[in-house]
KELUM-652184 format. One record per atom (N, C-alpha, C): x, y, z. Coordinates in pm, whole numbers, plus 50000, padded with zeros to 5 digits. Atoms other than C-alpha are relative to their C-alpha. Example, Ala and Ser with C-alpha at 12.3 -4.5 7.8 and 13.67 -1.06 7.14 Angstrom:
REM residues 2
500894988150000512304955050780500905012050000499184988149994513674989450714499235010950073
This chain:
REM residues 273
498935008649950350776253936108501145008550052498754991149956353676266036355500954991650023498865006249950357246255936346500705006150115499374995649856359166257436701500864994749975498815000250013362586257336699500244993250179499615003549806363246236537090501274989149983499075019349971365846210537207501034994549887499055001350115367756219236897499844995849846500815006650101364916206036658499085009449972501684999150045362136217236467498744994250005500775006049978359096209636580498405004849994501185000050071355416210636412498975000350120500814996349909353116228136657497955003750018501424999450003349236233436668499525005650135501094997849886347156249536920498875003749995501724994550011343626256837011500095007050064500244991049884342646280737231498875000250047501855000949932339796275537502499145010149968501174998050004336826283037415498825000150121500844995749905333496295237597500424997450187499144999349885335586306837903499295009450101500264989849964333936335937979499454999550140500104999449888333816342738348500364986550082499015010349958335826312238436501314997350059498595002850031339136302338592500635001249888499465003450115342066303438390499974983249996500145008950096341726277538184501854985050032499065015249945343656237438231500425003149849499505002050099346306237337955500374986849988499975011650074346276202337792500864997949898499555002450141348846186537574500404985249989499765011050050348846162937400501044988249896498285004050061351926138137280499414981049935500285012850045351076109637066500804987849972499565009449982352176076236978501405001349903499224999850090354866062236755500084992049866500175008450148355726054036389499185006949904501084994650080352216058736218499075010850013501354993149891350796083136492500525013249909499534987850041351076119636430498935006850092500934992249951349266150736632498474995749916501345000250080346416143736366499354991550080501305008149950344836117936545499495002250132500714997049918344256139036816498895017149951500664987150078343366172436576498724994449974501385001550057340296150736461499384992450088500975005949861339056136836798499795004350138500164993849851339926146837151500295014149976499614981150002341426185837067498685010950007501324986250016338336203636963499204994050084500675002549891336466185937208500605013350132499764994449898338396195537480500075018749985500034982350031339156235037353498775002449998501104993649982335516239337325499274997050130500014998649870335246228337680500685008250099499564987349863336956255637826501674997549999498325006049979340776238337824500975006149860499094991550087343566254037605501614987549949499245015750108344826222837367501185008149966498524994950096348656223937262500364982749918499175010250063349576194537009501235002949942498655001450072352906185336841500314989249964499695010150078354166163236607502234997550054498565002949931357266142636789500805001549889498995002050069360626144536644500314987449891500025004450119360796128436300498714990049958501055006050074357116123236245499065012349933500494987950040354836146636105500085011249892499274988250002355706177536023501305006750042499254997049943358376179236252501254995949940498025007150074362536174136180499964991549995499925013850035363156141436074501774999250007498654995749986367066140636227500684984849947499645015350016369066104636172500164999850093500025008249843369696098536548499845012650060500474990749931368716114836828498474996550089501325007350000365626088336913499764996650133499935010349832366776078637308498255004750027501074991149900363266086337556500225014050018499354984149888365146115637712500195008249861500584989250126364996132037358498905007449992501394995050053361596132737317499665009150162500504991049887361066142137689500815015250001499084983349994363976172837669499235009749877500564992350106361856181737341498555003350056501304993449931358296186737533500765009650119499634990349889360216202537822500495017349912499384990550064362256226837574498335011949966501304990350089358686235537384499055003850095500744994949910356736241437674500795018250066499144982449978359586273237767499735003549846500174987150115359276284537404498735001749977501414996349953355576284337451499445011650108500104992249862355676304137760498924994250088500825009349877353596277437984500915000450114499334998449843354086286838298499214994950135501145006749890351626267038509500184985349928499705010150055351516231238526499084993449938500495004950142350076211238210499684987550044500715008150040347726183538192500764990449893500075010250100349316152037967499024992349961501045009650082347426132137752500674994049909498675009150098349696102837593499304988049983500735016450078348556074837363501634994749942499265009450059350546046837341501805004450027498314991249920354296061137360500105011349998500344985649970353246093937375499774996450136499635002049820352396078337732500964999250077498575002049961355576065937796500795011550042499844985249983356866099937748499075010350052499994987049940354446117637960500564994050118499545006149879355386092938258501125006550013499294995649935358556099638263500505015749935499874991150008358456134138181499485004150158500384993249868356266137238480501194994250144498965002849900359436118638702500895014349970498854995250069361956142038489499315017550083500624983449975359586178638560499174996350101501165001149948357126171738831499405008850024500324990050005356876205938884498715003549942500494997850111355176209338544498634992449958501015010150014352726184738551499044998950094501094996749919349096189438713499564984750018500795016149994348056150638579500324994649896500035014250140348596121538314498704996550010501035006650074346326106738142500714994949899499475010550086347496073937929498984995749922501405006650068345466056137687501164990349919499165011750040347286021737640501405004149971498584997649991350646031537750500714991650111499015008049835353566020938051500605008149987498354991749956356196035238196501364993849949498875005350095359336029638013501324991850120499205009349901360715998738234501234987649921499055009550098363115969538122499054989649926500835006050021360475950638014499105005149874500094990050117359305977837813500764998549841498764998750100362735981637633499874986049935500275011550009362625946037582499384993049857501685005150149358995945537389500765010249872499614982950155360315981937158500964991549954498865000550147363445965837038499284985949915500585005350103361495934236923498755005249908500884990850022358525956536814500165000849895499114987750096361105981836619500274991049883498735009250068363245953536450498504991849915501235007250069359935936836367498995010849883500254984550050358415972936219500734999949835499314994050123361155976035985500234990849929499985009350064360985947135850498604998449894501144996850083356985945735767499585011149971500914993950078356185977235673500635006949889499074995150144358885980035369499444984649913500615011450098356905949435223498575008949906500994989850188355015960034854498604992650076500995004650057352315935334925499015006150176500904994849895351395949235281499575019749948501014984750028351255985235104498564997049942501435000950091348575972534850499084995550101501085006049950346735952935111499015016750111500404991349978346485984035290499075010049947500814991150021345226009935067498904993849937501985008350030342365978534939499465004550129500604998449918341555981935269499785009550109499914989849915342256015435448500395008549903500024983650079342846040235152501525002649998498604995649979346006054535060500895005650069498894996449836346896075835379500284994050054499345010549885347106044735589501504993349898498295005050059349966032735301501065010749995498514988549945351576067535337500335000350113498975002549830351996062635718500684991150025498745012749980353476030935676501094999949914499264995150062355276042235441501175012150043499304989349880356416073935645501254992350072499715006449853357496049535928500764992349953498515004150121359586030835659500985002149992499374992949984361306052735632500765010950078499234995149892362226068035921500774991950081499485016049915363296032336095501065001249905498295004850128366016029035758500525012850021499014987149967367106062835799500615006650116499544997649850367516067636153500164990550092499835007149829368516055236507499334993150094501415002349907365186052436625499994984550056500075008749981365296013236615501174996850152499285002649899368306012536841500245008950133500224993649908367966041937052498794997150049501345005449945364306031737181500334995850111499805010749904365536003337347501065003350108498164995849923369016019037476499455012950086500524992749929366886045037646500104998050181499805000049867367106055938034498514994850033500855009249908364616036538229499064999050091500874995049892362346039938519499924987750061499815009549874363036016738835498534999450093501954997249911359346010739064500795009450050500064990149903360636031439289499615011049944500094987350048360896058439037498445001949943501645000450032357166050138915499525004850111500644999949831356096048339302500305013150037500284992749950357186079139336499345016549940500734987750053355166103539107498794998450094500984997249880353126118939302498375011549905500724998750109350906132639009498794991749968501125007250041347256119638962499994995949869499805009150133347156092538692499224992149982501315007150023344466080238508500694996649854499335010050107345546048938235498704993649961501065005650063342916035738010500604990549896499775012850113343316002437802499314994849978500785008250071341675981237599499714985250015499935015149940340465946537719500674991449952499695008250106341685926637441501365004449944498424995750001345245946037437500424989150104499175004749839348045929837648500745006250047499864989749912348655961837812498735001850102501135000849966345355956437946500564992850158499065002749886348185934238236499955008850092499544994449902349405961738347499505012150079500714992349914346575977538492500234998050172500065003149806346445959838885501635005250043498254997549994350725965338864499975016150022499714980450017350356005538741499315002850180500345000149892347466004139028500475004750141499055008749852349405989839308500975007750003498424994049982352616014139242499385012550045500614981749987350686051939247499125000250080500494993549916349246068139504498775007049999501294991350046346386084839307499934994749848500085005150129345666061939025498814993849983501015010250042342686053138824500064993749855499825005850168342536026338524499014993950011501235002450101339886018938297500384990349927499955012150109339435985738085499115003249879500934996850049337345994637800499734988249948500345013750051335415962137708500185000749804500615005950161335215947737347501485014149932498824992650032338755971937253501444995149962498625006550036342395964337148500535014450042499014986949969345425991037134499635010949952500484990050088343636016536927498875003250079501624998149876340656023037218500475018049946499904988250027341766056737137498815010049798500605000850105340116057236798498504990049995500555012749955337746024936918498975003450067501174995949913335976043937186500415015250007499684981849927336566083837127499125004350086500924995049867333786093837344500224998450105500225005949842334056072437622501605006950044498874997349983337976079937613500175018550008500364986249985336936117837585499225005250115500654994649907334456117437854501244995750143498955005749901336986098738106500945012650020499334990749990339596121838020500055015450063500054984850017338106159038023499534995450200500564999149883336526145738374500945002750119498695002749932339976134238520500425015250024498874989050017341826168038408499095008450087501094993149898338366186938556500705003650127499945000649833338796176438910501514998250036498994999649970342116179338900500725012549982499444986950022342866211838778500275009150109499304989449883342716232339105500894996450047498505006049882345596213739257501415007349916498764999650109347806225738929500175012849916500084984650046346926270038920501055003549955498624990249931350366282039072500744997649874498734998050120353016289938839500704995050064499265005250027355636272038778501605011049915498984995550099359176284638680500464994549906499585006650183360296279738309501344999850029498564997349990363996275538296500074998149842
């Protein structure tokens, strides 16, 4: 486990390093930024990571600001946090070419508009039941949040939990408990800077969004569509918001294919500031 000091935070780092490379391009650096609340890097350490690193690609996870491993601050929760905290850790990394996202859920959110914020830096997205952080967005998070902190400080949803998912699923809700009563997060979410179509319409970044039929993010596939210039989205039948866990394969083969054929466009270095 590595702690990185970026953006003024501590932040809980992991990497792989590609595998069977030998006589290959350098290698597509991939990172990956997960969801929120209950998520943590782990649920990509035990599914897509070692996939992809033993395909040749050079995995970086991290555990966002006050989940994980990482600082747990009392405010400090806006969007533009979390995005100034992947931008920061990518310079104390020394990535100097542009990086592959891979964002579940609001880990998407934040690669979108990371990729408005750096475009530089960014070769391609890849979502898996995410949006771009619009008013509509803000909207759903503060009833979401406010709704969050309400059920998962209830006794009888811990027990129902670990009858039926084991005691780690009552320590993440438990986690997430506790970070909603102790911090900002609930009200910074929503109070977050924004993204106008135009500002969607104009990443110019290949973007591939995968959702789950039976989600109702599953909407805003023909919309994402219709705004980008180089966009493909996937429905995965018989799925909800968790297609990420639901269908790892299919969501693994999609992915590594996307970043593939996209990698030569995204060699050249990039300056770090």
């Amino acid at each position: 486990m590595a702690v990185i000091n970026a953006n003024g935070i501590a932040l809980h780092v992991e990497r792989m390093p590609a595998r069977n490379t030998a006589g290959t391009e350098t290698p597509p650096t991939v990172v990956f930024v997960h969801g929120m609340l209950v998520d943590s890097l782990v649920s990509y350490y035990f599914t897509l990571a070692p996939v992809f690193a033993a395909a040749g690609m050079d995995v970086i996870m991290y555990d966002l600001r006050g989940h994980g491993h990482s600082e747990r601050v009392p405010s400090g929760y806006l969007l533009e946090d979390f995005v100034g905290d992947l931008d920061a850790l990518l310079v104390r990394l020394e990535v100097t070419r542009p990086v592959h996202l891979v964002g579940n859920s609001y880990g998407g959110t934040i690669a979108f508009s990371y990729a408005a914020h750096r475009p530089e830096r960014v070769a391609s997205v890849s979502v898996i039941e995410s949006e771009p952080a619009t008013a509509a967005w803000s909207r759903k998070m503060a009833v979401n949040l406010r709704r969050a902190a309400v059920e998962f400080a209830r006794t009888d949803l811990h027990e129902r939990l670990t009858r039926e998912h084991g005691a780690h699923a009552t320590r993440r809700v438990k986690s997430a408990s506790r970070l909603l009563s102790s911090s900002t997060m609930a009200q910074d979410i929503p109070a977050s800077r924004l993204m106008a179509e135009d500002q969607i319409r104009s990443l110019r970044c290949p973007v591939l969004a995968v959702y789950g039929s039976e989600s109702d993010l599953a909407a805003q596939e023909p919309w994402l569509r219709s705004l980008l210039t180089d966009c493909r989205t996937v429905v995965v039948p018989d799925q909800e918001h968790w297609v990420l866990m639901g269908a790892t394969d299919l969501v693994s083969d999609l992915i590594t294919e996307w970043i593939r054929a996209h990698h030569a466009a995204g060699t050249a270095e990039v300056g770090a500031r």
